[in-house]
FIKOL-517737 format. One record per residue (C-alpha): y negated, z, x negated; residue in one letter. Coordinates in Angstrom, 3 decimals, padded with zeros to 6 digits, m for minus. Layout:
+----------+----------+----------+---------+
:       yy :       zz :       xx : residuo :
+----------+----------+----------+---------+
:        Y :        Z :        X :       a :
...
+----------+----------+----------+---------+
! end
This chain:
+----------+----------+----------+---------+
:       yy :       zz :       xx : residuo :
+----------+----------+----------+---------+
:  165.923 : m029.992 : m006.108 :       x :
:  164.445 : m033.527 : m005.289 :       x :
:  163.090 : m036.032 : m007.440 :       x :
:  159.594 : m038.129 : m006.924 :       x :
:  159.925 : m041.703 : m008.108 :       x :
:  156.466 : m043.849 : m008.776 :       x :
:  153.761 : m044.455 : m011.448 :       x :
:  151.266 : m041.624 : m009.960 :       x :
:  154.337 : m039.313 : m011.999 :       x :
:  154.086 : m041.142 : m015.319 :       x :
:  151.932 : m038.157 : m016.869 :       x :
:  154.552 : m036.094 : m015.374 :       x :
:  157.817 : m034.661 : m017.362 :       x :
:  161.098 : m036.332 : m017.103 :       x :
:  163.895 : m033.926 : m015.850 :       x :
:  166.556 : m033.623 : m018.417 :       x :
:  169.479 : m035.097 : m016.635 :       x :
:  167.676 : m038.690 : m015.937 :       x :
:  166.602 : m038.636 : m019.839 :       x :
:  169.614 : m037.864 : m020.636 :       x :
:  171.363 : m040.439 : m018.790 :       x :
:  168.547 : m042.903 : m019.544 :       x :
:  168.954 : m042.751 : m023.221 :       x :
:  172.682 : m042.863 : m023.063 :       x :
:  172.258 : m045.846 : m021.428 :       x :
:  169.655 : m047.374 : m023.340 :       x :
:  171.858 : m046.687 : m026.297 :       x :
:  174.854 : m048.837 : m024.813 :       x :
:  172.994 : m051.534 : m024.063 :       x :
:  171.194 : m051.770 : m027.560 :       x :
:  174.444 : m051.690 : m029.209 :       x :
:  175.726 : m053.899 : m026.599 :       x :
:  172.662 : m056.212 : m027.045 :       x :
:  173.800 : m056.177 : m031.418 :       x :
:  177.558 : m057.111 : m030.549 :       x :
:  176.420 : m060.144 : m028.605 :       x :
:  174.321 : m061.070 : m030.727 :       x :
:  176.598 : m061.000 : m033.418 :       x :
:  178.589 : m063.338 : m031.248 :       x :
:  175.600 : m065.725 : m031.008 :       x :
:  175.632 : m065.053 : m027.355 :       x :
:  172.133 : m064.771 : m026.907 :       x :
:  171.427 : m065.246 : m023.393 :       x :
:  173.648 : m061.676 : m023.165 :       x :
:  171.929 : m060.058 : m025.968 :       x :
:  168.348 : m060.611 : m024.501 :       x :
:  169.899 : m059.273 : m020.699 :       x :
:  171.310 : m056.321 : m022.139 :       x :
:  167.967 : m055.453 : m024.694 :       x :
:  165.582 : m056.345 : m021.016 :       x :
:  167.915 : m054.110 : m019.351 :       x :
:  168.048 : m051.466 : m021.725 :       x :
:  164.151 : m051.291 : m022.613 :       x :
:  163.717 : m051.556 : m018.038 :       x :
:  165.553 : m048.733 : m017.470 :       x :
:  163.892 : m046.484 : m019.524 :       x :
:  160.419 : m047.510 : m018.387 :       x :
:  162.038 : m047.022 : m015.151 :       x :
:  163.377 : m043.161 : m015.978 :       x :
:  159.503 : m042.161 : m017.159 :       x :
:  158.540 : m042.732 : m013.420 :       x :
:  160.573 : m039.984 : m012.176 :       x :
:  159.619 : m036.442 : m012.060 :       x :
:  161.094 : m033.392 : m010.189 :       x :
:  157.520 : m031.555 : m009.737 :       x :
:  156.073 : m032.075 : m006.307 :       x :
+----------+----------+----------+---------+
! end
């Protein structure tokens, strides 16, 4: 199976595993983002919460239908 990447597949679904793995990871860096900004480190907390929110834009532009 191969994956198409770009934002002609945004309409497209998004095969489980990259959700999956996409959420998971949008989840760590969330709570990631909270911790540091508990710590008043916010030059961390806004990385991890730009990071977080990027790659799941990023995982709606793939697509595993040709």
């Amino acid at each position: 199976m191969s994956y198409h990447f770009g934002f002609k597949y945004w309409n497209e679904p998004t095969p489980a595993k990259i959700r999956r793995v996409a959420s998971a990871l949008a989840a760590a860096g969330i709570a990631g983002c909270g911790f540091a900004y508990l710590r008043d480190n916010m030059t961390l907390a806004i990385t991890l919460l730009s990071l977080a929110v990027g790659g799941s834009f990023i995982a709606k532009l793939f697509t595993d239908k040709p």
